[in-house]
Biopython code that builds the backbone (N, CA, C, O; Angstrom):
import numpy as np
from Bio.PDB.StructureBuilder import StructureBuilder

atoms = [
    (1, "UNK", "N", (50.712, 22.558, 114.852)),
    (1, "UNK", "CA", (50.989, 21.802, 116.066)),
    (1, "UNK", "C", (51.981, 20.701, 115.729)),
    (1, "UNK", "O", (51.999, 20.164, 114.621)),
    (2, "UNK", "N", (52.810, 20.382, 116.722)),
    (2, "UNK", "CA", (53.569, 20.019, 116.212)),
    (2, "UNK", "C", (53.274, 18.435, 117.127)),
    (2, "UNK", "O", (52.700, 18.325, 118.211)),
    (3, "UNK", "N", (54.009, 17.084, 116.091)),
    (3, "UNK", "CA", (53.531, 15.965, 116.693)),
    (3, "UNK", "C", (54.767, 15.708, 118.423)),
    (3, "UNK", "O", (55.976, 15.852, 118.242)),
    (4, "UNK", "N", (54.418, 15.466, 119.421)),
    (4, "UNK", "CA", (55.196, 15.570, 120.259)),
    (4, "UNK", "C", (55.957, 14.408, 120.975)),
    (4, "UNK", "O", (56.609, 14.329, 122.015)),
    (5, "UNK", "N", (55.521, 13.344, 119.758)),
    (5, "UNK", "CA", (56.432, 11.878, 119.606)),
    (5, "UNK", "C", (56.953, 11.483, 118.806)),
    (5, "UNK", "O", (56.720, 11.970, 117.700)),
    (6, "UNK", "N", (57.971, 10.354, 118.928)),
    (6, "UNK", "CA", (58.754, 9.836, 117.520)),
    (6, "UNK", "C", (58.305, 8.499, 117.601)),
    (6, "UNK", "O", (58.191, 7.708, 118.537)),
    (7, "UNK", "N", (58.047, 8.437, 116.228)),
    (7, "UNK", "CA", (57.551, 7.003, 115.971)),
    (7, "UNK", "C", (58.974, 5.723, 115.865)),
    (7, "UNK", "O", (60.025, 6.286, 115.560)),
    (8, "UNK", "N", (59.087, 4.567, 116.014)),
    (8, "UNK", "CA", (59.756, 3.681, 115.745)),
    (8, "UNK", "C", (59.342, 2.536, 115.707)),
    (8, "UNK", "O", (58.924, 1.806, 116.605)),
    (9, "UNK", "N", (59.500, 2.337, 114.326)),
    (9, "UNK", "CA", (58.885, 0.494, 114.127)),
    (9, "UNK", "C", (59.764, -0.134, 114.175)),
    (9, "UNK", "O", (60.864, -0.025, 113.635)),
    (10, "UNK", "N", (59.106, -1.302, 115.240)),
    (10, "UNK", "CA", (59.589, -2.312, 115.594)),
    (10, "UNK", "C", (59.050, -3.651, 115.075)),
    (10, "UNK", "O", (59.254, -4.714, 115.661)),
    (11, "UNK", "N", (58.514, -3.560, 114.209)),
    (11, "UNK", "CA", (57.718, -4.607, 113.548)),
    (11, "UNK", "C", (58.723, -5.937, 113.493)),
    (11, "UNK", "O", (59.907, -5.902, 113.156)),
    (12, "UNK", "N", (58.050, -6.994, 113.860)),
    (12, "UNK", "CA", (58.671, -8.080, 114.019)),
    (12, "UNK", "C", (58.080, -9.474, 112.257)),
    (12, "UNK", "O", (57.196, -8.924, 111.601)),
    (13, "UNK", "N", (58.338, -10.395, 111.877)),
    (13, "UNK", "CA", (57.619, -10.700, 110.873)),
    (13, "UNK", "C", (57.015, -12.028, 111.859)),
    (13, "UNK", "O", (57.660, -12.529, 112.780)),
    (14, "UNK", "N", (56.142, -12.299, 111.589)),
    (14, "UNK", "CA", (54.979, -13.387, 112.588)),
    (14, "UNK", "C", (55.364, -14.607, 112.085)),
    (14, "UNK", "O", (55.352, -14.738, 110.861)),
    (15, "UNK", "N", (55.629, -15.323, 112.626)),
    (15, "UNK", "CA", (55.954, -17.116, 112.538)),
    (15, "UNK", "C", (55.580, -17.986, 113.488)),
    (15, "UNK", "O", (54.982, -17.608, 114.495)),
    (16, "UNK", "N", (55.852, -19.073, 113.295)),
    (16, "UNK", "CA", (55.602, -19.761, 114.391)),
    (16, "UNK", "C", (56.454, -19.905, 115.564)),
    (16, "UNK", "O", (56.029, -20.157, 116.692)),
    (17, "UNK", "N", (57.605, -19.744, 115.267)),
    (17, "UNK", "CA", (58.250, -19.549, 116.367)),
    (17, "UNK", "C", (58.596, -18.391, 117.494)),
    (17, "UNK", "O", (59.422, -18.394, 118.407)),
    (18, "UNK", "N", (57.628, -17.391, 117.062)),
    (18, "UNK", "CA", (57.597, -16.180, 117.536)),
    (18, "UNK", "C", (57.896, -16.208, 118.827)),
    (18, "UNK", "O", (57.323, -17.206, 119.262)),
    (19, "UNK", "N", (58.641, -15.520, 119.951)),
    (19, "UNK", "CA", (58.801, -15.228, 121.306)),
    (19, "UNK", "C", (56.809, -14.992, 121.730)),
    (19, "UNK", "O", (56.072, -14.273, 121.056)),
    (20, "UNK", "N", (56.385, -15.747, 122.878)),
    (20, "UNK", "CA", (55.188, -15.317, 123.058)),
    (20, "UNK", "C", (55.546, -15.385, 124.767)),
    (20, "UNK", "O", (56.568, -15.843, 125.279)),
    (21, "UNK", "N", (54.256, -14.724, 125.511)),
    (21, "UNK", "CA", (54.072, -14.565, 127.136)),
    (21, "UNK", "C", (52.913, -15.410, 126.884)),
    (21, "UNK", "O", (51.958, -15.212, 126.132)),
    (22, "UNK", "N", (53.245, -16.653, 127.862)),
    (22, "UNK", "CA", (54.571, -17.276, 128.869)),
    (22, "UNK", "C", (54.869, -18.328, 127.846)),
    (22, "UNK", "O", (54.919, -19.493, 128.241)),
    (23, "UNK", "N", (55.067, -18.069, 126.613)),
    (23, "UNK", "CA", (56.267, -19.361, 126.344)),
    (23, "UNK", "C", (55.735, -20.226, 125.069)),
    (23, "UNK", "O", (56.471, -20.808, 124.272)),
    (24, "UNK", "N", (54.120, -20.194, 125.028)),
    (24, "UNK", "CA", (53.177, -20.769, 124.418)),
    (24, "UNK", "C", (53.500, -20.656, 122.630)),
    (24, "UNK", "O", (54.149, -19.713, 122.177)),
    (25, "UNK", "N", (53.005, -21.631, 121.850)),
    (25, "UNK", "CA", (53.210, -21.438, 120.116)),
    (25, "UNK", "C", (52.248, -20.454, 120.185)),
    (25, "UNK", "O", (51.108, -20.455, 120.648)),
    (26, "UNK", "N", (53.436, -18.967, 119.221)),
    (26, "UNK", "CA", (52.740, -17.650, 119.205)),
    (26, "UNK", "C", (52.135, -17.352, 118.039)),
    (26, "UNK", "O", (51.651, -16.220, 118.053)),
    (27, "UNK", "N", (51.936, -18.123, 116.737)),
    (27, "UNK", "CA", (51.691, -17.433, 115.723)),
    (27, "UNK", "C", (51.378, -18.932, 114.965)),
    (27, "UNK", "O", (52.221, -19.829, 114.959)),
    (28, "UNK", "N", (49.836, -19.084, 114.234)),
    (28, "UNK", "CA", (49.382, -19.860, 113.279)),
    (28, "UNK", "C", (48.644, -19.423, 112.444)),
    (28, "UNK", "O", (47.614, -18.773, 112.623)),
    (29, "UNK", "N", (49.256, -19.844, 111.207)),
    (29, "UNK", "CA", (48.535, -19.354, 109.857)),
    (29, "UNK", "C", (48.266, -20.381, 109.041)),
    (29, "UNK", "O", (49.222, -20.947, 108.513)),
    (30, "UNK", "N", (47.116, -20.766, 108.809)),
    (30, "UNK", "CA", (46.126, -21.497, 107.940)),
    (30, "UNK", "C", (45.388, -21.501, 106.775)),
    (30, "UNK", "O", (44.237, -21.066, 106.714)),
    (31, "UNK", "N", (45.956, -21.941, 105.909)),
    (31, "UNK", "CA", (45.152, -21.578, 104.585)),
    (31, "UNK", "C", (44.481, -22.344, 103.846)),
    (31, "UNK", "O", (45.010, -22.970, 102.927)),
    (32, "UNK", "N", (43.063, -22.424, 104.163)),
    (32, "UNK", "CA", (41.856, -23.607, 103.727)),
    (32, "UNK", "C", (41.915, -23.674, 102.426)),
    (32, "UNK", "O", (42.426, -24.585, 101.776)),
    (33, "UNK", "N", (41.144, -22.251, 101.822)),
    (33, "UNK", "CA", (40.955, -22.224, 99.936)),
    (33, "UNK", "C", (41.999, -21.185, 99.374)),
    (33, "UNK", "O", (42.019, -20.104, 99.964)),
    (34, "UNK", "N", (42.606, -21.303, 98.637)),
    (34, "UNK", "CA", (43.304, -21.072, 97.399)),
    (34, "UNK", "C", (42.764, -20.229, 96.571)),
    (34, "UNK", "O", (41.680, -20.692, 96.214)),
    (35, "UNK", "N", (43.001, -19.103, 96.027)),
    (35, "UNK", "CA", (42.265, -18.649, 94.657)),
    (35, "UNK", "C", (42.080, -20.040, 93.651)),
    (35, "UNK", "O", (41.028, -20.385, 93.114)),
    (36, "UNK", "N", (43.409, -20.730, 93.558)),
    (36, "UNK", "CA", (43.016, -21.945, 92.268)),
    (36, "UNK", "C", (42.274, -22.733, 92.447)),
    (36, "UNK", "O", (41.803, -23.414, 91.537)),
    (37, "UNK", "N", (41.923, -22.872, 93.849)),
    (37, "UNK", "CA", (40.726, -23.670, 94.211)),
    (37, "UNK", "C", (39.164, -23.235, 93.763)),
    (37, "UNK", "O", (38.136, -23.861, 94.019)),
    (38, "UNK", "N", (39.280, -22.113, 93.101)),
    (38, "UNK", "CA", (37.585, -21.511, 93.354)),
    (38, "UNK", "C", (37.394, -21.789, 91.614)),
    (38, "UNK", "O", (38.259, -21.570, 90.765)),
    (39, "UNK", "N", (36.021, -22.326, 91.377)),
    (39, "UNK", "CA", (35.516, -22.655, 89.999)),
    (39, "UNK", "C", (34.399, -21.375, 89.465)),
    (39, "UNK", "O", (33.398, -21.104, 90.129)),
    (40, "UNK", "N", (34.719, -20.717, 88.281)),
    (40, "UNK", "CA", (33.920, -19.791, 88.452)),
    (40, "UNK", "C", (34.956, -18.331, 87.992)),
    (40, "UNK", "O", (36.179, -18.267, 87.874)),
    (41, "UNK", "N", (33.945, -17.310, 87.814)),
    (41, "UNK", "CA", (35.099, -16.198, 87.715)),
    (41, "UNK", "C", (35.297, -15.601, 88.913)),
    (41, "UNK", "O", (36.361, -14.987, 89.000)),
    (42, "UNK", "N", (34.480, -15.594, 90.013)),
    (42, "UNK", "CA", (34.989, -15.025, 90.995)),
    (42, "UNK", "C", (36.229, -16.017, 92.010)),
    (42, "UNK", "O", (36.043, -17.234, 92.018)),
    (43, "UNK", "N", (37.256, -15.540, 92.701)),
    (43, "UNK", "CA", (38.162, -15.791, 92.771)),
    (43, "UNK", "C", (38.408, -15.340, 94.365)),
    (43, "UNK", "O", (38.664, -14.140, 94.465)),
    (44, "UNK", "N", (38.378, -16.089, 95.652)),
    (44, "UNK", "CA", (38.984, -15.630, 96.800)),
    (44, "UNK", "C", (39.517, -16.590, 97.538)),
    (44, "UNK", "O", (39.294, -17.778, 97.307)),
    (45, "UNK", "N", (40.350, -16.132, 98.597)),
    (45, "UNK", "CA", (41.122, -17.077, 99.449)),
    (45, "UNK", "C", (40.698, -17.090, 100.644)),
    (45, "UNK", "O", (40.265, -15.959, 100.865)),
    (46, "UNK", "N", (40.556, -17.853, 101.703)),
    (46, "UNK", "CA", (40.296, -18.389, 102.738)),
    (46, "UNK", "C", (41.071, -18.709, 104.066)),
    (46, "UNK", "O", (41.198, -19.899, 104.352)),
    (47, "UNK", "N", (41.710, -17.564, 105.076)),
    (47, "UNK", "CA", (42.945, -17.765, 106.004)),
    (47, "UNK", "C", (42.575, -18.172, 107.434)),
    (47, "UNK", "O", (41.576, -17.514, 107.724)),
    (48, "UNK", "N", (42.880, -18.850, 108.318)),
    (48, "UNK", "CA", (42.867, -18.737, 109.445)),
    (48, "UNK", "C", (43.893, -18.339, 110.376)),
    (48, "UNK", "O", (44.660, -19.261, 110.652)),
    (49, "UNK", "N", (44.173, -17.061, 111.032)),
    (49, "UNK", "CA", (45.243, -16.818, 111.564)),
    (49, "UNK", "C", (44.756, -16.612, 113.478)),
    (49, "UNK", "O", (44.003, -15.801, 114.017)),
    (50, "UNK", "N", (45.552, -17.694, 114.024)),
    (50, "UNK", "CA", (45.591, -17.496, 115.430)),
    (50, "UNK", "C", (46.695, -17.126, 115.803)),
    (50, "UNK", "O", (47.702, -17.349, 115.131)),
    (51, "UNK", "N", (46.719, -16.465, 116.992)),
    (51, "UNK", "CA", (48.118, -16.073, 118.191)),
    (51, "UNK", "C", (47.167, -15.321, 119.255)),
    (51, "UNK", "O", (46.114, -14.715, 119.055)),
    (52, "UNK", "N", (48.047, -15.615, 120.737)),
    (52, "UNK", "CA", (48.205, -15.599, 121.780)),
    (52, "UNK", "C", (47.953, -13.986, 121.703)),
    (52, "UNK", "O", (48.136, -13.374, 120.651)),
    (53, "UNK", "N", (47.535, -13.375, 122.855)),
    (53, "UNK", "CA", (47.416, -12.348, 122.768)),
    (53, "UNK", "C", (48.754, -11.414, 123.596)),
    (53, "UNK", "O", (48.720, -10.223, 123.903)),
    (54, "UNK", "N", (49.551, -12.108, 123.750)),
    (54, "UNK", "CA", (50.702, -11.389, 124.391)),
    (54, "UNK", "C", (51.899, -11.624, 123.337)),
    (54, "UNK", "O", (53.030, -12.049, 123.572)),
    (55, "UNK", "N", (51.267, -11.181, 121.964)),
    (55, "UNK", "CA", (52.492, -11.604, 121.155)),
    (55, "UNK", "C", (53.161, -10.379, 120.507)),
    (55, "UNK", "O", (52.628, -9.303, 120.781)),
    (56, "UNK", "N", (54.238, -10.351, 119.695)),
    (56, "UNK", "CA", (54.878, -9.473, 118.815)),
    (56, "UNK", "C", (55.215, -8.219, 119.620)),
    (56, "UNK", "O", (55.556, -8.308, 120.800)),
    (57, "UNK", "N", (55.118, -7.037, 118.974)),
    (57, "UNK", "CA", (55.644, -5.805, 119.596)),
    (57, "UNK", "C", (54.436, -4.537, 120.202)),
    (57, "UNK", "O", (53.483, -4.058, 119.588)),
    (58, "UNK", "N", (54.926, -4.242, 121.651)),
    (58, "UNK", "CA", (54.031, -3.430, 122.271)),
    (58, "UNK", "C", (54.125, -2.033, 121.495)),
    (58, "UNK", "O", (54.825, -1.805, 120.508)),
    (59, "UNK", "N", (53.368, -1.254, 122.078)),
    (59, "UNK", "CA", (53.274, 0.372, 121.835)),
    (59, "UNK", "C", (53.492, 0.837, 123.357)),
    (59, "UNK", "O", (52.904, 0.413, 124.351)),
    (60, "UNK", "N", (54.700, 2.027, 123.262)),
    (60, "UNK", "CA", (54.948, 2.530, 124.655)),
    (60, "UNK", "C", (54.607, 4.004, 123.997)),
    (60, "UNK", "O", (54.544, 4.428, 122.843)),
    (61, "UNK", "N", (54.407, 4.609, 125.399)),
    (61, "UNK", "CA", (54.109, 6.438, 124.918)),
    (61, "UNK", "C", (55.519, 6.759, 125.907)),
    (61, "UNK", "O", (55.672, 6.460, 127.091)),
    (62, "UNK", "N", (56.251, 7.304, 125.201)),
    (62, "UNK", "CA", (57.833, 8.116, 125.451)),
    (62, "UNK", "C", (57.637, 9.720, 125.433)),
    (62, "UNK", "O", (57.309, 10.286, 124.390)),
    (63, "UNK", "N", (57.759, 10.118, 126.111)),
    (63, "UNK", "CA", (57.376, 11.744, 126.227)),
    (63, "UNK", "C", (59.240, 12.346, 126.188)),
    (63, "UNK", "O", (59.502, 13.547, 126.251)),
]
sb = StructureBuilder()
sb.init_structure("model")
sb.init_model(0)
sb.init_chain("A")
sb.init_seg("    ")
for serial, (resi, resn, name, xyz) in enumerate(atoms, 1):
    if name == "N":
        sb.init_residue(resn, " ", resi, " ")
    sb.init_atom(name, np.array(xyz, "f"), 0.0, 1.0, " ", f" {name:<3s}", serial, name[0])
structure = sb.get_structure()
């Protein structure tokens, strides 16, 4: 069977200044802990990422 769409990425890279609907700051990224922050052998990082939900690039179906 054959696939009966073409894919195309449109991937955009996320910032803060991102284009958002209606206009709003589209993209925040937050970073609490650090790997160098952690004492110990185990080792992880800690992110907070918000955005608007009308942000970056849609998915259309093209026949």
């Amino acid at each position: 069977m054959a696939f009966p769409y073409e894919l195309i990425d449109l991937t955009h890279t996320l910032h803060e200044g991102i284009p958002t609907w209606p206009g709003h700051c589209g993209f925040n990224h937050n970073l609490h802990i650090d790997y160098s922050d952690c004492d110990g052998e185990d080792k992880f990082r800690v992110m907070k990422v918000s955005m608007r939900a009308g942000i970056a690039t849609h998915l259309e179906k093209n026949c």
